[in-house]
C-alpha positions in Angstrom: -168.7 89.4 124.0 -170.1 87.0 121.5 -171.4 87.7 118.0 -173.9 90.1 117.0 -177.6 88.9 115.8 -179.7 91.2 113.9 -183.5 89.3 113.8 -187.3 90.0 113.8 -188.5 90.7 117.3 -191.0 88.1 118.1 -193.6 88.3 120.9 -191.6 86.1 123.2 -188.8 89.1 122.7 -191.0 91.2 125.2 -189.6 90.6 128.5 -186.2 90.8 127.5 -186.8 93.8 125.6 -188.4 95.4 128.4 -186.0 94.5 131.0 -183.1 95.8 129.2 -184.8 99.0 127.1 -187.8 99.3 129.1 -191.1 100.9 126.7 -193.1 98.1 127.3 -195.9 100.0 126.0 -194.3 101.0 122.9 -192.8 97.2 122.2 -196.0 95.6 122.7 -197.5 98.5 120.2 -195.4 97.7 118.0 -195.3 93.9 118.0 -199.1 94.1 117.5 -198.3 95.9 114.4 -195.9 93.8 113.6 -198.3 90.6 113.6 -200.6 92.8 111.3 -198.3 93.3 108.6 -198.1 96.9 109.1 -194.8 97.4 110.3 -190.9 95.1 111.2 -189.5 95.6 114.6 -185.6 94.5 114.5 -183.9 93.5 117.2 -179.7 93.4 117.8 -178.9 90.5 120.0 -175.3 90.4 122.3 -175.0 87.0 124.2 -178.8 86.3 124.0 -179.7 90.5 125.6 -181.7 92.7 123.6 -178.7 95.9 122.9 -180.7 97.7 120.1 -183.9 98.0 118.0 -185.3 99.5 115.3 -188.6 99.5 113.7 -189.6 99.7 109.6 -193.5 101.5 109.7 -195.2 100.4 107.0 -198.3 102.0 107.2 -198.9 105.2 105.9 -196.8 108.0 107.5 -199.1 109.9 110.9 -198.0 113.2 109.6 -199.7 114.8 106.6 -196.5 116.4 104.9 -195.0 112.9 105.2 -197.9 111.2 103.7 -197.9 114.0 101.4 -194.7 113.7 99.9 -193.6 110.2 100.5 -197.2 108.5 99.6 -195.9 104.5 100.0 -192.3 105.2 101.6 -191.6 103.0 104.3 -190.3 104.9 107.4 -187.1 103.8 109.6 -188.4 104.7 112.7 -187.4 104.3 116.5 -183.7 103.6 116.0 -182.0 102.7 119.8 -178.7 101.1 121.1 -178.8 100.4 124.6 -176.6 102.7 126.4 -173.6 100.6 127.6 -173.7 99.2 124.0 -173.3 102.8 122.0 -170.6 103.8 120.0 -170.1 100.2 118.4 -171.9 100.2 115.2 -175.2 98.5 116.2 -176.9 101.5 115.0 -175.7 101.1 111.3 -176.2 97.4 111.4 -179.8 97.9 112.2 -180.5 100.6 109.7 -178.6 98.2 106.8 -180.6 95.7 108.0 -183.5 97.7 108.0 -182.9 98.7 104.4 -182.1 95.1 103.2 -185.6 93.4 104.5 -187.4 97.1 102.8 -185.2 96.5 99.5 -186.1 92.6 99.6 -189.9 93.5 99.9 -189.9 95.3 96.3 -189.3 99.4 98.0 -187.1 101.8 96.3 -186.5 104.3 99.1 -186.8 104.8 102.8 -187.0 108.2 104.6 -186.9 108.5 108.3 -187.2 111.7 111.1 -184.4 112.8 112.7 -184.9 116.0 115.6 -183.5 119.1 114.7 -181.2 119.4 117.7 -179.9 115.7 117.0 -176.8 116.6 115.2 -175.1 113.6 115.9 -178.2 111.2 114.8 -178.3 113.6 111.2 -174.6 113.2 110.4 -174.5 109.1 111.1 -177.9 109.2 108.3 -175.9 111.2 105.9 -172.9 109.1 106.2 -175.3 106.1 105.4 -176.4 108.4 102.1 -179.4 109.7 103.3 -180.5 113.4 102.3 -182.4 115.8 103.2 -185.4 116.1 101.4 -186.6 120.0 99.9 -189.4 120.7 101.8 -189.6 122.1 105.6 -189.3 121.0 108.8 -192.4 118.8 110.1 -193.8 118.2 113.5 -193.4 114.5 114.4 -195.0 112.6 117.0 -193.9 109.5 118.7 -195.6 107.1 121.2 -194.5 107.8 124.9 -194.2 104.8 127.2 -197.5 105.7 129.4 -200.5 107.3 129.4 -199.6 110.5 128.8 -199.5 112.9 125.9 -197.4 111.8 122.7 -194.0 113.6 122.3 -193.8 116.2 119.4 -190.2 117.0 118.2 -189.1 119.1 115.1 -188.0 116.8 112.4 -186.1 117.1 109.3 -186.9 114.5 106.5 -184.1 112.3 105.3 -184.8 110.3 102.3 -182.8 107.4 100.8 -182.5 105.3 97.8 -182.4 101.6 98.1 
C-alpha cells in the first residue's frame, strides 16, 4: 500500500467518493457547502481511492443547545474510514488534520457529536483530549443519503482545545 494523503475534497473527488463510500447525496451536500465557505470536507487518499473523510461545519451548529453553548465553534462532523481500511489510524489522522486547517484559520476549540451507544467512537475522542462538555445529552440530526427523513441519534458533546 502506498502512502497516505490527507487533502481537501474537490468536486472532481465525487465519483470516487461515491463509488468507494457511497452518500452521493451527502458528498455533493457537502461539497456545495464547501464551495460556499461554510464548511471543509477532507479526504484520506490510499493509492489514489478515497479510504476516509471527514467534514469541519462551519456554519452555525443545526441544534439549538449546540448553537447555544458553542456560539462560533466549528464542528468535526461525519468522521468515516472505509471498512476494509479501519483499525489503521486514518481516523486520527483526519481528526488532526481536521484540527490543524481549524487551528490555522484563527479557532480556539472544536467540539463534535458522538452517539451515546458509540463507546468505541467516545474513547478514541478522549484519547485525542476531547471532553465532555457539562451540559446534557442533545438530539442530533444528520443528512441521510435519500429522500427520506434525517436520522436523529442521542449525542454527547465533546469539546476540545486547539
Amino acid at each position: 500500500m502506498g502512502d497516505l494523503q490527507i487533502r481537501e475534497a474537490r468536486s472532481t473527488d465525487l465519483p470516487a467518493l461515491t463509488q468507494a463510500m457511497g452518500q452521493q447525496l451527502f458528498f455533493a451536500d457537502r461539497l456545495s457547502r464547501q464551495d460556499q465557505g461554510l464548511g471543509r470536507l477532507l479526504t484520506a487518499w490510499q493509492d489514489s481511492h478515497p479510504v476516509g473523510v471527514v467534514y469541519l461545519w462551519l456554519e452555525p451548529a443545526e441544534e439549538p443547545e449546540i448553537r447555544e453553548h458553542l456560539l462560533d465553534t466549528p464542528l468535526l462532523t461525519h468522521l468515516e474510514t472505509h471498512a476494509a481500511h479501519r483499525a489503521r489510524g486514518i481516523g486520527t489522522r483526519l481528526i488532526k488534520a481536521g484540527e490543524k486547517w481549524l487551528y490555522a484559520k484563527g479557532y480556539d476549540r472544536v467540539a463534535l457529536a458522538v452517539d451515546v451507544n458509540n463507546v468505541r467512537a467516545a474513547r478514541l475522542y478522549a484519547r485525542l483530549g476531547y471532553r465532555e462538555w457539562p451540559y446534557s445529552t442533545v438530539e442530533c440530526m444528520s443528512l441521510t443519503d435519500g429522500d427520506g427523513p434525517r436520522n436523529i441519534e442521542i449525542c454527547h458533546i465533546m469539546v476540545k482545545p486547539l
